[in-house]
C-alpha positions in Angstrom: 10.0 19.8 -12.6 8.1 17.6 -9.8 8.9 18.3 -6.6 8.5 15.4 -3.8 7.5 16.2 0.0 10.6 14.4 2.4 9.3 14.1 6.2 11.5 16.5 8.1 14.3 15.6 9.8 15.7 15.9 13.4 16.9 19.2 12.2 14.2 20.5 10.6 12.2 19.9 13.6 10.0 23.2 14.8 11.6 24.8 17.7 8.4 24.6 20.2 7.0 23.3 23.5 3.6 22.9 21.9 3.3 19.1 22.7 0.3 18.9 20.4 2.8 20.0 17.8 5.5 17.7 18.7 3.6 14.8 18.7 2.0 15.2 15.4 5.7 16.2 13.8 7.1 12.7 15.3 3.8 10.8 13.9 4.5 12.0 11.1 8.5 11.6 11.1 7.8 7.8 11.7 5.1 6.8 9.8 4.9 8.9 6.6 7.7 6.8 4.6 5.5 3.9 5.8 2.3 4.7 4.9 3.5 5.6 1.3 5.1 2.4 1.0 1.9 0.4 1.8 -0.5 2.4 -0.3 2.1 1.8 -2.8 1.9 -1.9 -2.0 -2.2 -1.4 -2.0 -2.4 -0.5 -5.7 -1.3 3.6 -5.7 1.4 4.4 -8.3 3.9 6.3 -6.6 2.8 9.8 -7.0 -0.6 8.8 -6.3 0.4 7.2 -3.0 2.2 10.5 -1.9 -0.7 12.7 -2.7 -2.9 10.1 -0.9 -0.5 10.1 2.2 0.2 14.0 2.7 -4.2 14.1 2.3 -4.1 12.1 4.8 -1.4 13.8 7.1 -3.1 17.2 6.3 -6.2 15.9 7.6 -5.2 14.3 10.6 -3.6 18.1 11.6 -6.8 19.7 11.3 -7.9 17.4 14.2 -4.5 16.6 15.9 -5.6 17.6 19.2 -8.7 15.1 19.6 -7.0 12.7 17.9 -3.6 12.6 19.6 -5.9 12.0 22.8 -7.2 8.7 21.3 -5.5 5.1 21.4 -3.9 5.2 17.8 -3.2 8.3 16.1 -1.3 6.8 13.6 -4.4 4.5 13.2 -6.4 7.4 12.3 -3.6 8.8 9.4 -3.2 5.2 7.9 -7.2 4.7 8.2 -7.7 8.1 6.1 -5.2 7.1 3.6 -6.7 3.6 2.8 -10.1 5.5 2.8 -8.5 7.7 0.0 -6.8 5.4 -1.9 -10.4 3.1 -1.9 -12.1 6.5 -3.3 -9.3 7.3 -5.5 -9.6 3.6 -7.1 -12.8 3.5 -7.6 -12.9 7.1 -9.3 -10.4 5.9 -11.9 -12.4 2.5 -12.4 -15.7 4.5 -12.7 -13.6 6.9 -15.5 -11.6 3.8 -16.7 -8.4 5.4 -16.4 -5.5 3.2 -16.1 -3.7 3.1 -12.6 -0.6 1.4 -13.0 0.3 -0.7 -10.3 4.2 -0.5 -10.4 4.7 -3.4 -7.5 8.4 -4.0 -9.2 9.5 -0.8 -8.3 8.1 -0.6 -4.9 10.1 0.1 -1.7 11.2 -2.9 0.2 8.7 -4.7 2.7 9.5 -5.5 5.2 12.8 -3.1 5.4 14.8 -5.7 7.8 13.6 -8.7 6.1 16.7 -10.2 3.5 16.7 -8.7 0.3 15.2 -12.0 -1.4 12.7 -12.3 1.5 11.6 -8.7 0.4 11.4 -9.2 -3.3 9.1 -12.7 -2.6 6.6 -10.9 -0.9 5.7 -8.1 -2.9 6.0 -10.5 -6.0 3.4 -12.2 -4.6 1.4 -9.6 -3.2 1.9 -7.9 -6.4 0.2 -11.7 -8.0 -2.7 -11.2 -5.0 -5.9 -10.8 -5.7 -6.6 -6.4 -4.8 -8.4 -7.0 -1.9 -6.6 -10.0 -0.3 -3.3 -7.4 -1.5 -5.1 -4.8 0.2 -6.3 -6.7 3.7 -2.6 -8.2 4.0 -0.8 -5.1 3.4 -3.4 -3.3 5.7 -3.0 -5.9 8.7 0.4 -7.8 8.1 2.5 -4.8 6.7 1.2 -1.7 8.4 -0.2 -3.5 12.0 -3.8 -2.0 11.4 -6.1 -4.5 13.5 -8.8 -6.4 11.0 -11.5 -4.0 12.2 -9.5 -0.7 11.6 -8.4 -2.1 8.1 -12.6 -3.3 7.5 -13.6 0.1 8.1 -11.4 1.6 5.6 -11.9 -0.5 2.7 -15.9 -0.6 3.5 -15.9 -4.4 4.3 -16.7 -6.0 7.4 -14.2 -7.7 9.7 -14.7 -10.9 9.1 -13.8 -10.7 5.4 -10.7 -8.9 6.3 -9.8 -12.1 8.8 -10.5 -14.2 6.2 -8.2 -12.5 3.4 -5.5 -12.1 5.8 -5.8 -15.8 6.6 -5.4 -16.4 2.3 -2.4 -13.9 2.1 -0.8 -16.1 5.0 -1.4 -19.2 3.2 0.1 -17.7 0.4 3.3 -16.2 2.0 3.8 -19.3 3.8 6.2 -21.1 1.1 8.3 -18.6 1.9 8.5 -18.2 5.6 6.7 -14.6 6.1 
């Protein structure tokens, strides 16, 4: 039987002053959910996009205390998770394995957008082309700026810009 990892809860909380600690627990309280969801959106199938998120949160810990100084910690975590999922697609295209995309089953973006808002946009992203799918969930979706979401798909900014400028165009029609 499959377990799954759930972000702890209030409760579950560790009972410390370590603020190093706290803030990592909280980063990862708010944006683990979020950063499956997205690699979800970015071509993981779900289990993949777990593994892919707790690598991610794993390896941010191992350097939580210089990167918690920086401007974007959760940057960092999503930054590291696109990098893994880019690695871990191109592994299964160099292998030809099959990585199912299952977009219909993926959570609802965004989460306080109406219920047909949500289901238009990931049918269309899930229509996209994978790296206009990937830029727009990257930089519309998740916030990442174009040069944070270029660095971790390997492309330059300006071809992120550009991608995200298509995705618009094509979530215009229906007002995202």
């Amino acid at each position: 039987m499959e377990t799954v990892e759930v972000p702890p809860t209030e409760a579950a909380r560790p009972a410390t002053s370590d603020p190093v600690t706290t803030d990592f627990v909280e980063c990862y309280t708010r944006h683990y959910g979020r950063l499956v969801r997205v690699l979800r959106l970015s071509g993981a199938d779900p289990g993949t996009a777990e593994e892919l998120a707790q690598e991610a949160f794993a390896r941010a810990l191992n350097k939580w205390g210089r990167i918690s100084r920086g401007d974007n910690p959760p940057g960092y975590v999503y930054t590291t998770g696109f990098r893994l999922l880019r690695r871990h697609l191109a592994r299964a295209a160099r292998w030809d394995i099959e990585e199912p995309a299952q977009l219909e089953r993926a959570p609802a973006v965004p989460a306080d957008a109406e219920p047909a808002t949500r289901l238009a946009v990931e049918a269309i992203l899930a229509v996209m082309p994978p790296k206009r799918r990937a830029c727009a969930v990257m930089c519309l979706l998740s916030g990442l700026t174009s040069k944070e979401a270029g660095k971790a798909l390997g492309i330059a900014d300006g071809t992120v810009r550009k991608h995200v400028e298509e995705a618009r165009k094509d979530l215009a029609p229906i007002g995202f």
